[in-house]
C-alpha positions in Angstrom: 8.4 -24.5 -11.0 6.5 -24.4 -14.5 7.2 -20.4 -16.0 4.5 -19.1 -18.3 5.6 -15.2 -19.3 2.5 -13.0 -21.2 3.9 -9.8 -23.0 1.8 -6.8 -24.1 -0.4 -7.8 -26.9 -1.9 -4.5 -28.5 -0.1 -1.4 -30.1 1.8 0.4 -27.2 2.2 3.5 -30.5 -1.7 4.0 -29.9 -1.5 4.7 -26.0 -2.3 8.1 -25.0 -2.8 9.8 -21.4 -6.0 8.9 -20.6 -4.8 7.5 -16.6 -3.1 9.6 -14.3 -2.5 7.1 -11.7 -1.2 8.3 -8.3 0.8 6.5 -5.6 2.4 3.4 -7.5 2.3 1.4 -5.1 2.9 -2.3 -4.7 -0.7 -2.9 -4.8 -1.5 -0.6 -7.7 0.9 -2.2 -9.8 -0.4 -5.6 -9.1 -4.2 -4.8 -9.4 -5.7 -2.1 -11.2 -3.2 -1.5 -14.1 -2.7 -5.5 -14.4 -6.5 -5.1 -15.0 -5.9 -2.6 -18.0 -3.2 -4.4 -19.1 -5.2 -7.6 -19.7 -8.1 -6.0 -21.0 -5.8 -4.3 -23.6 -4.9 -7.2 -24.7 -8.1 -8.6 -25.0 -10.0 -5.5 -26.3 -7.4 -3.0 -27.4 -7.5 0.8 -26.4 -5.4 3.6 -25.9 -5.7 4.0 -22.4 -2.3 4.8 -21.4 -1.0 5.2 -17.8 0.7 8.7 -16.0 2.7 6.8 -12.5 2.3 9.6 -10.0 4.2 9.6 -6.8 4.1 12.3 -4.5 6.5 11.8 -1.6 8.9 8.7 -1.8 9.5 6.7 -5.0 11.3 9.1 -7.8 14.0 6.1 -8.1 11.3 4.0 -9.0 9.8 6.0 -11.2 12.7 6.9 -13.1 13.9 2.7 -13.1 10.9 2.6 -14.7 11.5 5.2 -17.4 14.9 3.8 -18.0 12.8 0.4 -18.6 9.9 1.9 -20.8 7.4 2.1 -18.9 7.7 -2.0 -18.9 7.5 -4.0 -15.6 7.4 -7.4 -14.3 4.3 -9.1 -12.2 5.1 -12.5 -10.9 1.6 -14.3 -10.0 2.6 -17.2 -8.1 1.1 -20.8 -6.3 2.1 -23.8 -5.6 2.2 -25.1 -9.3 4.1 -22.4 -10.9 4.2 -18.5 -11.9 2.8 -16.5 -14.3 5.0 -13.4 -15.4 3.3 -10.4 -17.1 5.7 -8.2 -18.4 2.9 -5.0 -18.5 3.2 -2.0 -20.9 0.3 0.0 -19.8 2.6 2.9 -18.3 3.4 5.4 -20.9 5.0 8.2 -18.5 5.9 9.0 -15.0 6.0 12.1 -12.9 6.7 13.2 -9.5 6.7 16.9 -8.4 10.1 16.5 -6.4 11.9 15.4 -9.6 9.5 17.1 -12.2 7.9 20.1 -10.9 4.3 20.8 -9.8 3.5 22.2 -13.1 4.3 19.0 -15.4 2.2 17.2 -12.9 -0.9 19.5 -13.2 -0.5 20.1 -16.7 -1.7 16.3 -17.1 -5.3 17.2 -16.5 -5.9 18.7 -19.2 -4.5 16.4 -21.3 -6.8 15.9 -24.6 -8.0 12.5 -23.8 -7.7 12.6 -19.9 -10.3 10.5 -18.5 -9.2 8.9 -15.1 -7.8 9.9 -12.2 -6.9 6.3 -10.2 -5.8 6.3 -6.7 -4.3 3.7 -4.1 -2.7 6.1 -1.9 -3.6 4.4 1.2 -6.6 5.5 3.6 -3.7 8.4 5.0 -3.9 9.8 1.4 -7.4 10.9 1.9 -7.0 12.9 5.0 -10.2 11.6 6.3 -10.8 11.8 10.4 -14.5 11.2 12.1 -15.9 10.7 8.4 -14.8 14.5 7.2 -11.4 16.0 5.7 -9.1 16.8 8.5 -8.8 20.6 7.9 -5.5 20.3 10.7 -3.7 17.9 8.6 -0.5 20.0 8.2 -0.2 18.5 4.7 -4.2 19.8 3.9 -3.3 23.2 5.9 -0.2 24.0 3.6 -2.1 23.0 0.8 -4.7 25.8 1.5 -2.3 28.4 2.1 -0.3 27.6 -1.2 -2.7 26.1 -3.4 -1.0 26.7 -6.9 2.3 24.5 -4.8 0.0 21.8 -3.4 1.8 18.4 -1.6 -1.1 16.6 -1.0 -2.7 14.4 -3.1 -6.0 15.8 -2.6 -4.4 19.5 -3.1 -2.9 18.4 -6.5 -5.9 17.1 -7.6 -8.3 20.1 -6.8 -5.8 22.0 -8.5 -5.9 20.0 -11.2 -9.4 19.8 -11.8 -9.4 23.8 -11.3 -7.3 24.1 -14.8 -9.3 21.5 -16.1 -12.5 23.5 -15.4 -11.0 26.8 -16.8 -9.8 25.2 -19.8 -13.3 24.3 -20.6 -12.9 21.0 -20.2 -15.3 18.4 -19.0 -15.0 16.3 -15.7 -12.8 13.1 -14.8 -14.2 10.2 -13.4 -12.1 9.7 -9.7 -11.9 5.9 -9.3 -10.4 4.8 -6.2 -8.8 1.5 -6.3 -8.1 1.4 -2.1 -8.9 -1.0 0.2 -11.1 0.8 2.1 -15.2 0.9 2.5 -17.2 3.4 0.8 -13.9 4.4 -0.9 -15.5 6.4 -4.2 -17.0 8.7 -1.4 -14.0 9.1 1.2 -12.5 10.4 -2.1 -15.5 12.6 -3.1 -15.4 14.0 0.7 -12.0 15.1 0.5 -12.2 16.8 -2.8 -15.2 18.7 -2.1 -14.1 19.3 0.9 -10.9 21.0 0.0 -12.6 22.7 -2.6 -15.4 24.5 -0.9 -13.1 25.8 1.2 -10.8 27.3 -1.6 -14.1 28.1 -4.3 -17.3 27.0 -3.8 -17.9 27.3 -7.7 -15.2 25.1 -8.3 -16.5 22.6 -5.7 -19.9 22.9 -7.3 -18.5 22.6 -10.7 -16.4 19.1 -9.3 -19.5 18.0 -8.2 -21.4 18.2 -11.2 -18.9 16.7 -13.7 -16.8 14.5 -12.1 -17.9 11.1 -10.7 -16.6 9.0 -7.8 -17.7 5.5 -8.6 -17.2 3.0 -5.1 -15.2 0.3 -5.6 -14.5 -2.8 -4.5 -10.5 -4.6 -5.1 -9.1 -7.7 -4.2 -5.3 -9.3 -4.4 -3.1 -10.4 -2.1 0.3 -8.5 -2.7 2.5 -9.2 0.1 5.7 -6.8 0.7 8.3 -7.8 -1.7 11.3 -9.5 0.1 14.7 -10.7 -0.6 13.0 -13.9 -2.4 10.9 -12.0 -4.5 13.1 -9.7 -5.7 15.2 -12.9 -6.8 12.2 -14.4 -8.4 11.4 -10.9 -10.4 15.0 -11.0 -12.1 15.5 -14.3 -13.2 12.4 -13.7 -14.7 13.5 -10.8 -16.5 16.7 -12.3 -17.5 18.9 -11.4 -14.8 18.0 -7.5 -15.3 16.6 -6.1 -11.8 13.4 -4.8 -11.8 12.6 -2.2 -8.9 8.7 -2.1 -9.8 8.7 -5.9 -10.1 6.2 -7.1 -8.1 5.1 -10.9 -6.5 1.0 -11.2 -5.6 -1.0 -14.5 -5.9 -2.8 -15.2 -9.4 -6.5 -14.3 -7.9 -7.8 -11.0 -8.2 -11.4 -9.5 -8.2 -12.7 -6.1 -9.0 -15.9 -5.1 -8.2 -16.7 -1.4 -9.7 -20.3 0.7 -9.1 -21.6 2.0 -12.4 -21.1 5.5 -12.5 -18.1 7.1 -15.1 -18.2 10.3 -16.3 -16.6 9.5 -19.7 -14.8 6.6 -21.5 -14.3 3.5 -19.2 -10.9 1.4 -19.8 -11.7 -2.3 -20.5 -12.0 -3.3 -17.4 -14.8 -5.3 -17.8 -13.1 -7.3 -20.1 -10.3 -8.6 -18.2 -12.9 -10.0 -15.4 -13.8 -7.0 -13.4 -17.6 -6.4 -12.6 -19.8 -3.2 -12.8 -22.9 -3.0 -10.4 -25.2 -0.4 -8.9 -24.0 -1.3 -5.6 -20.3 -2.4 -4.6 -21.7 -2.4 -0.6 -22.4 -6.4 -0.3 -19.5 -7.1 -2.0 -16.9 -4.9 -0.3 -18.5 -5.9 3.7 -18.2 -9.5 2.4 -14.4 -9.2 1.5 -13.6 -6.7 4.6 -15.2 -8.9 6.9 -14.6 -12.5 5.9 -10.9 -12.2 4.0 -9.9 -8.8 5.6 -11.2 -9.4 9.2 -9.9 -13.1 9.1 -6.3 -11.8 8.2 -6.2 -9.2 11.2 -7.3 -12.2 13.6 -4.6 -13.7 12.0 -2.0 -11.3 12.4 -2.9 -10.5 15.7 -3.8 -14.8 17.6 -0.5 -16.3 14.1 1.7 -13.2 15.1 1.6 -13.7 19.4 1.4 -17.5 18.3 5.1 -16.9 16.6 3.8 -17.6 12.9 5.3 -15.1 10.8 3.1 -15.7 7.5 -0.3 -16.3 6.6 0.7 -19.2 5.1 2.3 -20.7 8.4 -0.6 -20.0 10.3 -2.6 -22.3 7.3 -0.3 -25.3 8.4 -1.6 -25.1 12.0 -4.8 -26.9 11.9 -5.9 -25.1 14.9 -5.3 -21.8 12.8 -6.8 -22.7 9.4 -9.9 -24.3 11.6 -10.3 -21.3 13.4 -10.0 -18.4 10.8 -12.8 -20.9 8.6 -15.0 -20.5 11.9 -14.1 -17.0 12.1 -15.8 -16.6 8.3 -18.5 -18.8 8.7 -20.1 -18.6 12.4 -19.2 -15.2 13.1 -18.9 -13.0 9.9 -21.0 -14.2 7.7 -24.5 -14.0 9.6 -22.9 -10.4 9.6 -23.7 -9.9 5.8 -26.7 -8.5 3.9 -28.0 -10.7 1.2 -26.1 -11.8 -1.5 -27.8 -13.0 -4.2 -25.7 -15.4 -6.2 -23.1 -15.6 -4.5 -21.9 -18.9 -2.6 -20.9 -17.2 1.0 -19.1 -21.0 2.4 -17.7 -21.7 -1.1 -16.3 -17.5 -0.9 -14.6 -18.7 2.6 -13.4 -21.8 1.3 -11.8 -20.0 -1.4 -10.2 -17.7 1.2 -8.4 -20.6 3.4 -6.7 -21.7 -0.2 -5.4 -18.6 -1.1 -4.5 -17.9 2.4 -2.4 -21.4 2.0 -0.5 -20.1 -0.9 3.3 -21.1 0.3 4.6 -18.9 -2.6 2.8 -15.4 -1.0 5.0 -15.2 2.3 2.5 -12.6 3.3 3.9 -11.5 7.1 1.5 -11.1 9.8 3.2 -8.1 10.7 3.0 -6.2 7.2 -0.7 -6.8 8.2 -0.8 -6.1 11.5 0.5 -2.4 10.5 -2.2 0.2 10.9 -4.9 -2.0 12.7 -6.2 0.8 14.3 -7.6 2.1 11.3 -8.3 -1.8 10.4 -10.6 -2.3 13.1 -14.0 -0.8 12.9 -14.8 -2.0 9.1 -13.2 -5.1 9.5 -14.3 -6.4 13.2 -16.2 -4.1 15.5 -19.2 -3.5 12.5 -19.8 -6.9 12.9 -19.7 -7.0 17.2 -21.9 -4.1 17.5 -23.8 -7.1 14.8 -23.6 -9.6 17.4 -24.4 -7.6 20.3 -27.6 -6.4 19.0 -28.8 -9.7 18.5 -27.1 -12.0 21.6 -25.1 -13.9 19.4 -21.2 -15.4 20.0 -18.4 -13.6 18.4 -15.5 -15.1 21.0 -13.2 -15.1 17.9 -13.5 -11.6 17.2 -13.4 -10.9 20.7 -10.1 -12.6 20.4 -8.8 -10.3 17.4 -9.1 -7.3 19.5 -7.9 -9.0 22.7 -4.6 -10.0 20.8 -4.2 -6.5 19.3 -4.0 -5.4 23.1 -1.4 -8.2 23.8 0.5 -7.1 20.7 0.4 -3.7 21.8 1.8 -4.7 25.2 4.7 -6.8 23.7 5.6 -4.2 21.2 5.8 -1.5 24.2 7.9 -4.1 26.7 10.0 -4.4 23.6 11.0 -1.2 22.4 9.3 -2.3 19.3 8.1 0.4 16.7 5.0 -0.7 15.2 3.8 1.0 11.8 0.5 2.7 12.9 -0.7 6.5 12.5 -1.6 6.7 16.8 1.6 4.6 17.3 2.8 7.3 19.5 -0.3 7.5 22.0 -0.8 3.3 21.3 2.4 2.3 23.1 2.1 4.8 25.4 -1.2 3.4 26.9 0.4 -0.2 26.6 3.4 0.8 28.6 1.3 2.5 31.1 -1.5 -0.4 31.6 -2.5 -3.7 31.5 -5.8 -6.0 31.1 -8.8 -3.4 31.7 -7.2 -0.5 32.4 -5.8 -0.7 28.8 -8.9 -1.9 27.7 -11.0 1.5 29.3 -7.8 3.7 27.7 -8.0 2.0 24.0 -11.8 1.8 23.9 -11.9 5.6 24.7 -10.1 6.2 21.6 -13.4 7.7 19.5 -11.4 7.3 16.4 -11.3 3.6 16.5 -13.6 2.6 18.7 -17.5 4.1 18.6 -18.8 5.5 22.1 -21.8 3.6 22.3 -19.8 0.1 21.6 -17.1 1.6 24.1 -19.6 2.1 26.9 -21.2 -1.6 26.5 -20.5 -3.3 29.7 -21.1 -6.5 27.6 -18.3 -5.7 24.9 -15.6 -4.9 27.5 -16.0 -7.8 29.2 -16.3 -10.0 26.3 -12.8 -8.6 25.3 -11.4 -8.8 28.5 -12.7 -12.4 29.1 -10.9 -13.5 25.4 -7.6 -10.7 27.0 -7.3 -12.9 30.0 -7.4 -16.2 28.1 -5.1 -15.5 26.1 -2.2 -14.1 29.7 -3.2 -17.4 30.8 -3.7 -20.1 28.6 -1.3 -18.1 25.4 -2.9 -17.6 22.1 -2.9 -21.0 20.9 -4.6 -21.6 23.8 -7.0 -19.2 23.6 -7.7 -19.5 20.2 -8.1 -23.5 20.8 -10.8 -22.7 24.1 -13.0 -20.5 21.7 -13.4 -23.0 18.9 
């Protein structure tokens, strides 16, 4: 395996806080501070980065501390890796190990300009579109906003001090893999701070922006390989925010800052007046593919992405899946080269080095669903075209439902509770008419199409009797 290591270029004495970022993640390491860290070195800047973790992940933080701020990201393919040693983190905090105030007193900060957030769609507190006001976490937050545990409570807070110091407003960029994510954030926030001060919520409004955008890198969990791959590279030293993720990445980012803007741009990233193409292009055709993949590899006994490439039934049928079933889903794209986009998918999907598990995917599919498959069947069923394969995705989440409940098996999912329950309960459409009835995944008026029920229990009953290989083979 050919090693090429890259080391901070620019003058780490000029960084400043300028990014609090909060939940350090797997992904936010790999992606949006990879993205600073190149730029840095292209362009130069003092944008230095605050890690914020709320709940798990003081070790981490204080690993990375004890390491300088310095940690390791493996990029890795078939024909090598490419270790950045990144130096864009200039500080930690966490409230458990810090206190609340140390946290807050970062935004107001001289130079603060960005608040960045992968902190998972759960972070938000979003349900039916609006902040959940009986989240317990958003509930206690209310009660005791100077102690808040929520990362939309801390940053309300935040921006509250901000706002009596005189200060101007941050730009919120979430870096999540979610739709519309710049305004799920902007929701919450407001939100939460209409309900405390409507002049603060006004004020929010006014100065601080939410630009949408869109992210892209595969960062699979790390495993026992990875973490082997991380030390040699850094000389036999374990590195606990080491991460492994595939050498692709793509960033596209609306427009809209309300102050200084890191170099993005000049590590590769885009800025447009509308992320919306771009981010149902990725959902559908990379994200939706990788749930049907999860759900048809998984039952199929594949336990990566990668596996399911080396079937040829697989890799023929997830390129179908893009091409005859999302894609006529899309709005125009000017410029962009849709088949090309899905034949750059299978590739990267094909990555042996990735080991990305189709059940690290196949965690929180409930959620997954509407923006990655049942948009683009509600799509289909407007205009009387096929979608068997995505059919197929939502029959095999019932199956893998079914299998985790006659298992015992826990399944990582926010209704995994009232999930398995139905699956224990039922089978074939009786489970379908109990999951479709669930308004927060499924949307009344596709629940109550006779033509979408029996679709998916046409590809449910294909896969009890033929398995999913089967299945999968009969739809193509």
């Amino acid at each position: 395996m050919t090693v090429q290591k890259i080391s901070s270029g620019y003058d780490r004495a000029k960084l400043v806080p300028r990014i609090l970022h909060f939940g350090f993640g797997a992904f936010g390491r790999a992606h949006p501070i990879v993205y600073l860290e190149d730029g840095m070195n292209r362009s130069g800047g003092d944008f230095g980065v605050i890690a914020v973790r709320l709940n798990s992940g003081a070790e981490e933080l204080t690993a990375l501390d004890e390491a300088d701020g310095f940690y390791t990201v493996a990029e890795v393919d078939g024909n090598g890796v490419t270790a950045r040693r990144v130096g864009a983190v200039i500080g930690t905090c966490h409230p458990r190990r810090d206190g609340i105030k140390a946290l807050l007193n970062y935004f107001t900060a001289e130079k603060m300009a960005i608040v960045a957030l992968t902190i998972t769609e759960k972070g938000y507190c979003i349900a039916s579109g609006a902040l959940d006001f009986e989240n317990k976490g958003i509930r206690a937050d209310l009660e005791t906003p100077e102690q808040p545990k929520t990362a939309i409570g801390v940053i309300v807070a935040g921006l509250s001090l901000r706002r009596q110091a005189g200060l101007g407003g941050l730009t919120i960029l979430s870096c999540d893999n979610l739709p519309d994510n710049g305004q799920l954030a902007k929701t919450a926030i407001l939100s939460f701070a209409g309900r405390l001060d409507p002049a603060l919520a006004a004020w929010i409004g006014e100065t601080c922006t939410f630009p949408v955008t869109m992210v892209d890198r595969i960062v699979p969990a790390l495993d026992e390989h990875g973490r082997k791959l991380i030390q040699d590279l850094n000389d036999g030293v374990e590195d606990p925010n080491g991460i492994v993720c595939e050498p692709f990445r793509q960033w596209v980012i609306e427009n809209h800052f309300a102050g200084d803007m890191p170099p993005y741009v000049a590590s590769g990233a885009m800025l447009v007046e509308d992320v919306t193409p771009f981010e149902m292009m990725k959902l559908r055709m990379l994200n939706g593919s990788h749930t049907f993949l999860a759900m048809l590899g998984g039952l199929a006994g594949h336990e990566t992405i990668a596996a399911c490439m080396e079937d040829g039934l697989f890799r023929t049928a997830a390129l179908t899946l893009m091409l005859a079933e999302q894609r006529p889903t899309l709005p125009d794209l000017p410029g962009v080269d849709t088949h090309a986009y899905a034949t750059s998918l299978i590739e990267r999907f094909s990555n042996p080095e990735l080991k990305h598990r189709t059940a690290q995917i196949a965690w929180d599919t409930s959620q997954k669903l509407p923006q990655r498959i049942l948009q683009s069947v509600a799509i289909h069923l407007t205009r009387g075209t096929d979608w068997k394969l995505l059919a197929l995705a939502i029959a095999g989440w019932c199956h893998f439902l079914e299998e985790a409940a006659d298992k015992g098996t826990k399944i990582n999912d926010h209704l995994a509770d009232q999930l398995l329950a139905l699956a224990g309960d039922y089978t074939g459409a009786a489970l379908i008419d109990r999951l479709t009835a669930i308004e927060q995944i499924f949307p009344p008026a596709l629940a109550a199409n006779p033509v979408f029920k029996q679709t998916v229990l046409n590809a449910y009953d294909a896969i009890t009797d033929k398995g999913p290989r089967g299945a999968v083979e009969a739809a193509i």
